[in-house]
N, C-alpha and C positions, 0 to 999 in steps of 0.2 A: 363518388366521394364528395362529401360535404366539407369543400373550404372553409366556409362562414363559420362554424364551427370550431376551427382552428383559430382562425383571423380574430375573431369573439372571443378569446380565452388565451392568446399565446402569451397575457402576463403573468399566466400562471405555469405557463414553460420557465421561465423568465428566471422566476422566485427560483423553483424545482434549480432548475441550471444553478445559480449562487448557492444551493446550496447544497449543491452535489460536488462546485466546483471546489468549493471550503473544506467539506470532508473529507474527501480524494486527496485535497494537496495537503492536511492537516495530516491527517493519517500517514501517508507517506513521509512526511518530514520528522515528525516525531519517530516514528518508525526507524526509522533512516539513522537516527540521533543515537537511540539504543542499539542499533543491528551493528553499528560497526564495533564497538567494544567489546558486543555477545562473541561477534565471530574471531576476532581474537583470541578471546580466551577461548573461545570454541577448537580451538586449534592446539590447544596444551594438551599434552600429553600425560598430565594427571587428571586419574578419571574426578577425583573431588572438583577439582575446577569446572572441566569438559563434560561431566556426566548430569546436573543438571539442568545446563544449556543442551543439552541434545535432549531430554526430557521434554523441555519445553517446546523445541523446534518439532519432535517428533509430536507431542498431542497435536498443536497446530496446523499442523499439515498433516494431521491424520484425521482431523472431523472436518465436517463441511463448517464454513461459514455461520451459516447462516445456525447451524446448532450451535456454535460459541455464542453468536447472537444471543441467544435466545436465554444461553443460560447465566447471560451476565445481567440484560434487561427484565427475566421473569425470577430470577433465582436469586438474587442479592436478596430482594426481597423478604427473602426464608430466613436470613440471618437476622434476630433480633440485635446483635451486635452492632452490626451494619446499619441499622436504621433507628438504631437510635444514637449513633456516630456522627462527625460534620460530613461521614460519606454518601450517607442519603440525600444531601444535599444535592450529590451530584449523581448519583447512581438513579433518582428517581425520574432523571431527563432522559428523555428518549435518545437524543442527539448527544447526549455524555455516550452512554450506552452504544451507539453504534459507531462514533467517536474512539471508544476506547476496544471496542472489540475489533474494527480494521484493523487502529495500530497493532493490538498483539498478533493478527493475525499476517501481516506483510511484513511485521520486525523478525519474523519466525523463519517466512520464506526467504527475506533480505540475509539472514544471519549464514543460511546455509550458502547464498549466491556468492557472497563474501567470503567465506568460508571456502569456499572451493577455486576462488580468482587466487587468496592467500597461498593455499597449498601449490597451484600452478604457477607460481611466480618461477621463472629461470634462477639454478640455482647457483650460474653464473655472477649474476646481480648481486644476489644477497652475497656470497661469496669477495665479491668488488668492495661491498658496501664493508667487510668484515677488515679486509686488507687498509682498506684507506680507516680504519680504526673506530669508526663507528660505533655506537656503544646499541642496544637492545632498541632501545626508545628511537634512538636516529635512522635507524635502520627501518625502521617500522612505519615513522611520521616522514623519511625523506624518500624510501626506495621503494619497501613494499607496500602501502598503503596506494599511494596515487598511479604504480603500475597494474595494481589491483583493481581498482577502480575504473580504469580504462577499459582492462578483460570484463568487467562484467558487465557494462553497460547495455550490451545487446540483451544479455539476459534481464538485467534490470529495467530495462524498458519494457520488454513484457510483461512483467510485473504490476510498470504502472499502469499499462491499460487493463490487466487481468482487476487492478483493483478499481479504475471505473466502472467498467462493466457489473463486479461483485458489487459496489455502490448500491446499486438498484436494489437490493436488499434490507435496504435500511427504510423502502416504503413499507416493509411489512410492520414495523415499531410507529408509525406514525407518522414519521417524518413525510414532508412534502419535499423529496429530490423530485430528478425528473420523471421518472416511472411512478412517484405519488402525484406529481401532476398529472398522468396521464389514468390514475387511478382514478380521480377527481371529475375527470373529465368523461371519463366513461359513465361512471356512476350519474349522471345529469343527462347526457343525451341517451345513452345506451348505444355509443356507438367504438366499440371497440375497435373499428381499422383507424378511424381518423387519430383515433385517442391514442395508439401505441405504435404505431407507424412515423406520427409526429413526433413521440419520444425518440424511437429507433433513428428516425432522421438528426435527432438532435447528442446522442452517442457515437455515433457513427462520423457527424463534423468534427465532434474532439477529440475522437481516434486518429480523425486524417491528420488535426495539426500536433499532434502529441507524435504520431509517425513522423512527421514533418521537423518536428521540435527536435527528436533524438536522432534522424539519419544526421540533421547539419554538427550535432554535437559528436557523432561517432565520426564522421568526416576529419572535425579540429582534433578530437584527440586521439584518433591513430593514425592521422596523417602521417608519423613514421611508419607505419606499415603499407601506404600505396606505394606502389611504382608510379616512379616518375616516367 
């Protein structure tokens, strides 16, 4: 294995990393912003509300990725509408484009993870929260949203690393994340273990502190749930 190679080029890890790490946490946040109000209404029991949002959750997590991709960065295109709109503006970025296609695609999985912490909230709780008089909204913003949020976070951290990982998808549009640096890098020496092994090295760090990042937060917030 050829270190020099690595050592020669890790500023273009560097780049790749900044801008895998802006995607990831952009994606997510934004995602995050919309998924909790989907799941919400996702939860009403009128299908015009609920029907939908389960539309949308169900295409998204029923195509791969990387085909949403493809059909937002090749296919706007098709729309004369769209391009000649202020949307082309941003539709014609690579990084709008795979920008906008994570978020729909983790707001989708977020919605159902939400969705399903809401339903299993103790009906005790809600029940407490109804007696002490509570109106819809209070109930929602004080009891079950933040005990909800707690249930899901084990799941919800899978999420975030499932959506680093699917990140690497976004060298196929152009982007230089870290699997386009490591694209880069091949394509110049022709040496494919150093070039994707160094990326792999470099995924696999921000797995460990992202695992790292969410055991010390499931720690704080189900600390009611250890035994002392």
């Amino acid at each position: 294995m050829d270190f020099s190679i690595i050592s020669d080029n890790i500023g273009i890890y560097f780049i790749g990393l900044k801008n895998t790490l802006i995607l990831v946490s952009s994606s997510l946040f934004i995602g995050l912003i919309f998924a909790v109000p989907l799941a919400v209404l996702r939860t009403s029991k009128n299908i015009i509300i609920s029907g939908p949002i389960r539309a949308y959750v169900y295409f998204f997590r029923g195509t791969p990725l990387l085909v949403q991709m493809f059909l937002i960065y090749y296919g706007m295109g098709q729309f004369e509408s769209v391009k000649t709109s202020f949307l082309w503006t941003f539709f014609k970025e690579p990084y709008f484009c795979a920008l906008f296609a994570f978020m729909l695609n983790t707001c989708a999985y977020t919605v159902e993870i939400i969705r399903g912490a809401i339903e299993n909230t103790p009906h005790g709780e809600v029940e407490a929260a109804k007696a002490a008089g509570m109106s819809l909204y209070l109930r929602f913003t004080r009891i079950i949203l933040p005990s909800s949020f707690r249930r899901a976070l084990p799941t919800y951290g899978n999420e975030i690393i499932f959506m680093l990982h699917a990140s690497s998808l976004a060298s196929v549009i152009t982007i230089i994340d870290i699997t386009g640096a490591a694209r880069i890098i091949n394509s110049r020496y022709y040496s494919p273990y150093e070039a994707y092994l160094t990326a792999g090295a470099f995924y696999l760090t921000i797995t460990f502190i992202l695992v790292w990042l969410l055991k010390k937060l499931e720690y704080r917030w189900l600390a009611h749930l250890r035994r002392e």
